[in-house]
N, C-alpha and C positions, 0 to 999 in steps of 0.2 A: 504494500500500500504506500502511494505515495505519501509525502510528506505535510505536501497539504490535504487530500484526502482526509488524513489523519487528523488534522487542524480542523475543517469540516464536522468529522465526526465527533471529536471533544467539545465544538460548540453545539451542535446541537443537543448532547447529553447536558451540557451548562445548562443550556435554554431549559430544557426537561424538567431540570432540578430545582432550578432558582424560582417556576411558574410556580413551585406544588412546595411549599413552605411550612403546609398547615402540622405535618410532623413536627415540626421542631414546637411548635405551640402547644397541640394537642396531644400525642403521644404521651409514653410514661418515661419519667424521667429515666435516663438509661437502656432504654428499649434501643434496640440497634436503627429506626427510624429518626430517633431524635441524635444517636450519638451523630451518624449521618448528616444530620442537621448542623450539628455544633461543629465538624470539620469541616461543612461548608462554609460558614460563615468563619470560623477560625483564617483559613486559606483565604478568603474573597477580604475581611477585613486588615488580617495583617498587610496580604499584599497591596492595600489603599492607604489605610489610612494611619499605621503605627509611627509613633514618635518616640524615638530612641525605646524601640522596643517594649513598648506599651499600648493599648486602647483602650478607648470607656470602653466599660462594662457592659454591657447587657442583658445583666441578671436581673432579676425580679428587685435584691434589695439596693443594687448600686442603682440601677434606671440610666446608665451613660451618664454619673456623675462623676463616677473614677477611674483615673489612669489605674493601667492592671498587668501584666504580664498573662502569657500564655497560660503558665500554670495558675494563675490566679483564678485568670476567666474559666477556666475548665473545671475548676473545684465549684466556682460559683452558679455555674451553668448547670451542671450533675447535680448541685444538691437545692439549690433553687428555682430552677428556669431562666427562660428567658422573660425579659419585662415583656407580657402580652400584649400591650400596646405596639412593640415595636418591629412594626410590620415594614416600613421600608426600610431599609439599616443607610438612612442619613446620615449619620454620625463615621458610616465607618465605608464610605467611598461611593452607596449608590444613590442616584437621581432621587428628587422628592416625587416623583410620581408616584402615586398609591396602586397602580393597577399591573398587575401582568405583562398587559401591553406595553408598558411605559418600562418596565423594567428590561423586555425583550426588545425593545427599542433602544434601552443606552445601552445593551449589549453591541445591536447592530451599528448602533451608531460608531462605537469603541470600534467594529470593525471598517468603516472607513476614513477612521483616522489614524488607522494605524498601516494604508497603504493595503491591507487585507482582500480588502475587494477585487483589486486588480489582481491579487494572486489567485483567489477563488475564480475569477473569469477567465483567466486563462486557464485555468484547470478544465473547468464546465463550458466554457464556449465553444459552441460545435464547430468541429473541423473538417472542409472538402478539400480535398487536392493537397494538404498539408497548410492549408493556410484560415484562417480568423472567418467565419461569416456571418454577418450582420443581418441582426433581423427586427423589425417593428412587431411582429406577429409574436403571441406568446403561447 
């Protein structure tokens, strides 16, 4: 599989995962749905928004009041939750939009600022004769 192929298919598992949240809220604490949950958001906020190796919290009793370390948040996440309130994770690198859509949109967006696009179109852009063909029709 190529490389972007590859690229393709991890975003659409991203996509997958980030629309259906309701695990990490509803589940039981430590059930392999929420643990799931909590390494998503662990991965998606450190790589956004940690400051010398810290983030608010988003447990039930910090509410994104306290810088925390990894192992902090993971202790506070297992034995509290997450603040149920905090359904878009503002705080920790994504868009204020409250809806799915909105959230699958700064994904897509993130991929054409990152030059993504054109690689995914040259991957997927159908080819005649060895060469690009353009098309209006979809």
């Amino acid at each position: 599989m190529s490389s972007e192929l590859a690229l393709l298919c991890n975003l659409f598992l991203f996509i997958g995962v980030v629309m259906d949240r309701s695990s990490m809220y509803s589940a039981p604490i430590c059930s392999e749905p929420f643990i799931n949950g909590v390494q998503l958001f662990l991965n998606f906020a450190f790589e956004r928004s940690n400051v010398n190796g810290k983030i608010l919290c988003p447990c039930a009793r910090c509410l994104n009041m306290y810088y925390r370390g990894i192992g902090d948040i993971l202790d506070h996440l297992t034995s509290s939750g997450f603040h149920s309130e905090y359904l878009v994770w503002v705080y920790h690198g994504e868009g204020s939009t409250s809806t799915s859509s909105g959230i699958v949109h700064n994904v897509v967006e993130d991929l054409f600022d990152h030059d993504m696009y054109e690689m995914l179109n040259d991957v997927f852009q159908p080819k005649i004769g060895g060469t690009g063909v353009e098309t209006d029709e979809f």
